[in-house]
Structure formats: structure tokens, C-alpha cells
VOGU-3710 file (C-alpha; in Angstrom, 3 decimals, decimal comma):
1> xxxxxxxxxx> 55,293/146,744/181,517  54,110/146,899/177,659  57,068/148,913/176,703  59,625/146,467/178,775  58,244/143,711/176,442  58,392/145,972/173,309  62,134/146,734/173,680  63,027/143,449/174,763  61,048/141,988/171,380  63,339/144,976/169,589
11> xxxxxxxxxx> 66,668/144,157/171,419  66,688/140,021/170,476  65,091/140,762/167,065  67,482/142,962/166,110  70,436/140,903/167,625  69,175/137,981/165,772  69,146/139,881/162,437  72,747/141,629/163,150  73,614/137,947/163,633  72,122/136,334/160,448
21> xxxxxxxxxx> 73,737/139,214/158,408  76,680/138,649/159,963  76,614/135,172/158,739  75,037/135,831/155,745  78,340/138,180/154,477  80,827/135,420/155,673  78,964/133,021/153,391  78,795/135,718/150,675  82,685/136,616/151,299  83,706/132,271/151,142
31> xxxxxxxxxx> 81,689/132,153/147,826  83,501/135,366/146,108  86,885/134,210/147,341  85,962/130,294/145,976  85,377/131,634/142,550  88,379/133,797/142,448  90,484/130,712/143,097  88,581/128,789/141,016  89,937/128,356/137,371  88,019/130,084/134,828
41> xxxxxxxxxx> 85,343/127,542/133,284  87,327/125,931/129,965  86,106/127,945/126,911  83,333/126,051/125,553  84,620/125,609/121,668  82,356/126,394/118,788  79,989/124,047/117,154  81,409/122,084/114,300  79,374/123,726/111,663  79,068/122,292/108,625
51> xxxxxxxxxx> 80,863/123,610/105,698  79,148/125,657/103,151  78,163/123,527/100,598  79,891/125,180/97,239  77,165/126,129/94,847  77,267/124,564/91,381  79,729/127,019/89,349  79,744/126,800/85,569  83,153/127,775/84,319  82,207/131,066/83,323
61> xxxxxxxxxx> 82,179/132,355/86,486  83,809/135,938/86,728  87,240/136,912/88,257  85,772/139,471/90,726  82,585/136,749/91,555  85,661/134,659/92,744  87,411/136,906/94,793  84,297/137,567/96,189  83,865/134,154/97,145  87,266/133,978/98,472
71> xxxxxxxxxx> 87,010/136,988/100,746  83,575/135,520/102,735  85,502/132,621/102,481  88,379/133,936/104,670  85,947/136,190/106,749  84,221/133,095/107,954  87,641/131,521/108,708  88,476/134,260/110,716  85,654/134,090/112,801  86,398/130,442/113,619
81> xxxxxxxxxx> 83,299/129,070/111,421  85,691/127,177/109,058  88,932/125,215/109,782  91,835/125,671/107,928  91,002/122,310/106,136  87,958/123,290/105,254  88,719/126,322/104,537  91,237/124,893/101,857  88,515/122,716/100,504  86,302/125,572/99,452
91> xxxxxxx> 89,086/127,583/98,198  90,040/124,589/95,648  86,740/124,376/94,520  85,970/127,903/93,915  89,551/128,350/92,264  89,268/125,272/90,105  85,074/126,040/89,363
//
């Protein structure tokens, strides 16, 4: 009589966990196909970052110090740090320094 009871504890429990994965997977499957239709979150833009404030240049400073200047100037426009107005702000200033 034990072992009657033991597969009939083994028969509904495992019935009851084939059914729960069962359901488990449909919920999974409704999820994945939700975000696929979903639109891709909107791409969160950068931080405005303040512009670099442009050091203090006597009008000495050298050719190559300025083309220097100029090319981390355009690397951090290119990486979408600095607008293109700002961008053309510090450019004045370190052309006319």
C-alpha cells in the first residue's frame, strides 16, 4: 500500500511540475515576442557637458601648441562632447588667443 501512495505522490507531483513549466515557457515565450515588437528604448542623448573653459593664452602661444589645441578640440567633437557651436566657440578663441 506504501508504494501505491509513493507513485501516486510521484505521478501528480510530477504532472503538476510538467504543468507549471508548461506555463512557465508560454509566459517566457509572450515576454520575448513583446520585446521583439516593442520599439527599441529611444537613445538616451548625452549629458550637456559643459564646455571646456579656454585657459588664459598670452599671445605668444606657439603654432604647433595651437594645432594641438585644435585637434582635442575636434576629437572631443567627434565623440559628441562638444556641439558644433561650441565647438566653434573654442576654435575662435584659441585661433584669435
Amino acid at each position: 500500500m506504501g508504494i501505491l501512495k509513493t507513485a501516486a505522490t510521484v505521478a501528480v507531483a510530477s504532472s503538476v511540475h510538467g504543468r507549471i513549466q508548461r506555463r512557465q515557457q508560454q509566459r517566457w515565450a509572450a515576454q520575448d515576442q513583446a520585446a521583439d515588437l516593442a520599439p527599441p528604448p529611444a537613445a538616451q542623448p548625452a549629458p550637456e557637458a559643459a564646455p571646456p573653459a579656454a585657459p588664459a593664452q598670452p599671445s605668444s602661444v606657439s603654432m604647433s601648441e595651437r594645432l594641438a589645441q585644435l585637434a582635442q578640440l575636434s576629437e572631443l567633437k567627434n565623440a559628441g562632447v562638444l556641439t558644433d557651436a561650441e565647438f566653434d566657440q573654442q576654435k575662435a578663441l584659441i585661433l584669435n588667443g
